[in-house]
C-alpha positions in Angstrom: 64.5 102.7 102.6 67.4 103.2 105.2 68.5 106.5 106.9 71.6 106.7 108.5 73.5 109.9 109.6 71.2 111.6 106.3 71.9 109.5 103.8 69.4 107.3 102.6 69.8 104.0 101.0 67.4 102.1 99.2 68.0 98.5 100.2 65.3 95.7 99.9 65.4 93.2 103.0 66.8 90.6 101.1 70.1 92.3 100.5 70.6 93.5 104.3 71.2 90.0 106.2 71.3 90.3 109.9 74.6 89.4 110.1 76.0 92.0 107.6 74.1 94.8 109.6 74.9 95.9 113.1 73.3 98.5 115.1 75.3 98.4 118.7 76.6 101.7 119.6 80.1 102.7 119.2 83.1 101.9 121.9 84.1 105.6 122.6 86.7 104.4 125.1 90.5 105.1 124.4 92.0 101.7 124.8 95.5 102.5 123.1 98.7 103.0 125.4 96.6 101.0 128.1 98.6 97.4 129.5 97.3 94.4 130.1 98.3 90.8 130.8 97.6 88.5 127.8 99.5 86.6 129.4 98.4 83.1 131.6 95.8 82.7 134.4 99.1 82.7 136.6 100.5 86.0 136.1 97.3 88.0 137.1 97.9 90.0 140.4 101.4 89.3 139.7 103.6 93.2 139.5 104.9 93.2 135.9 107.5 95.7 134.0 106.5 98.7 132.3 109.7 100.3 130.5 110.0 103.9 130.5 108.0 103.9 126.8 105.5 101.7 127.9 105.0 103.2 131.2 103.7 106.8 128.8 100.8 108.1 127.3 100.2 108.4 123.9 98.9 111.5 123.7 102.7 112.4 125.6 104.8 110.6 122.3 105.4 114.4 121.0 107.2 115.5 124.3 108.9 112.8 126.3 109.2 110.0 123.3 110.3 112.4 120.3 113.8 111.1 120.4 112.6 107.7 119.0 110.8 110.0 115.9 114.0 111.9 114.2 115.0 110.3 111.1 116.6 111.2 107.6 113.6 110.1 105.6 112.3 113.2 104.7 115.7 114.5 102.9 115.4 114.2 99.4 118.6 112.2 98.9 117.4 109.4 101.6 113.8 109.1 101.4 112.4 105.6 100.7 108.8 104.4 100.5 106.9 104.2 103.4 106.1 100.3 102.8 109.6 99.6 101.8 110.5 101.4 105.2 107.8 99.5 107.4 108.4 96.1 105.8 112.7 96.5 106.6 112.0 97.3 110.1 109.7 94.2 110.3 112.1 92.2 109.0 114.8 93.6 111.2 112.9 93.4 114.7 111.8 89.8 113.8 115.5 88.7 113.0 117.0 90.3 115.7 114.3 88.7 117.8 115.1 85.5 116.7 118.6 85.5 117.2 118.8 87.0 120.4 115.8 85.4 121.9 117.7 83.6 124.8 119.5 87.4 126.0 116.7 89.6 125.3 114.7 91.2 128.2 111.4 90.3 128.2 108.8 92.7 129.0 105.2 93.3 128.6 105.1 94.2 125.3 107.8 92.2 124.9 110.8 93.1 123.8 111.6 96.8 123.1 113.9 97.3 119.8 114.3 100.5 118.3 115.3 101.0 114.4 116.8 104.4 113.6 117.4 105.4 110.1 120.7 108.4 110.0 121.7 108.6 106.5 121.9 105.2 104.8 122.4 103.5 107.8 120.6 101.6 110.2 120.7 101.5 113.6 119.0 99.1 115.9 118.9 99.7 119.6 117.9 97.5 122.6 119.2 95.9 125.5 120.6 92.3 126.0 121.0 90.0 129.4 124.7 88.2 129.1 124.0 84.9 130.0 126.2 82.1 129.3 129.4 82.6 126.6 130.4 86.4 126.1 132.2 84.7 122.7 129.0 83.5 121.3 127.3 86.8 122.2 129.7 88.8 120.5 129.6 86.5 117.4 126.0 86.6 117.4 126.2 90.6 117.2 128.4 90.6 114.0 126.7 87.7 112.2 123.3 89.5 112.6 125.3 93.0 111.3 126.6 91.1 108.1 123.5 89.1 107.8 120.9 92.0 107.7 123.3 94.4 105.7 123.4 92.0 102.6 119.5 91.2 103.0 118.8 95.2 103.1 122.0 96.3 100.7 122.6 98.9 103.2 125.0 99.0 106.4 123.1 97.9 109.4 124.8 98.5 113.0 123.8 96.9 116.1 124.0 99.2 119.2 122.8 96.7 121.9 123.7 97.4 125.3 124.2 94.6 128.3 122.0 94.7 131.8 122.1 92.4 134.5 118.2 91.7 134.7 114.7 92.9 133.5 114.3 94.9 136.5 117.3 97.5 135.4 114.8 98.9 132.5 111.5 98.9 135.3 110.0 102.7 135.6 106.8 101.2 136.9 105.3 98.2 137.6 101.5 97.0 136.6 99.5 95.2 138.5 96.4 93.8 136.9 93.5 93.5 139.2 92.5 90.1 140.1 88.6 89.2 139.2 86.8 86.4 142.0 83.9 84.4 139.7 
């Protein structure tokens, strides 16, 4: 017989293995909205960029991050299933990813694109570096539009802006501590 938290369970020892059963005590640490390299060996010690989302708290995403949050999906004539929802903007950020991996800014969460729903239309934000051809940029930005509307058979519009470096989007910079064995 087995009492945890008042509940008993009647389990014989040959159906609890000891692999199945733990008895540590719980982490009771907060661990979300907290950076940390996962990067190399090298980069330790090493100032990185926090953007201005990164850089707050999550218990602060009400106040100083609610601009991200509004959205059309609660109307009646807009909403869309959750999954649906999730799974589009999946697909969007990996695409978008993908094709702009060469002039995206790269961060410590990496890059930071934001989907925004208004209506039946899509809008992705984020921020490109313009290196090289403005031409191929600028062809880029319309083949990803047309591509991603006829994959999601709704309009999607692109509303990237240029920067001249990674350090234009710093609020902060993290340092992670460097451990001596």
């Amino acid at each position: 017989m087995l009492i945890l938290n008042n509940f008993i369970f009647n389990l014989s020892s040959k159906e609890i293995s000891r692999r199945a059963f733990s008895i540590s005590s719980a982490l009771a640490q907060n661990m979300a909205g907290k950076y940390k390299n996962k990067a190399c060996r090298y980069l330790r010690g090493k100032p990185q960029i926090m953007t201005y989302d990164m850089s707050r708290l999550p218990s602060d995403i009400a106040v100083s991050k609610s601009w991200m949050t509004w959205h059309t999906q609660n109307l009646d004539d807009f909403k869309q299933q959750l999954g649906l929802t999730v799974a589009q903007d999946e697909i969007i950020r990996r695409f978008v990813r993908a094709i702009f991996y060469t002039y995206l800014p790269l961060t410590v969460g990496g890059t930071e694109l934001i989907t925004k729903r208004r209506g039946n239309v899509v809008y992705v934000t984020g921020f490109l570096i313009p290196k090289g051809n403005m031409e191929q940029i600028y062809w880029l930005y319309g083949f990803t539009e047309e591509i991603l509307s006829n994959l999601l058979k709704q309009p999607v519009k692109l509303e990237l802006q240029f920067i001249r470096s990674a350090d234009d989007l710093a609020v902060e910079y993290f340092v992670q501590p460097t451990t001596t064995p």
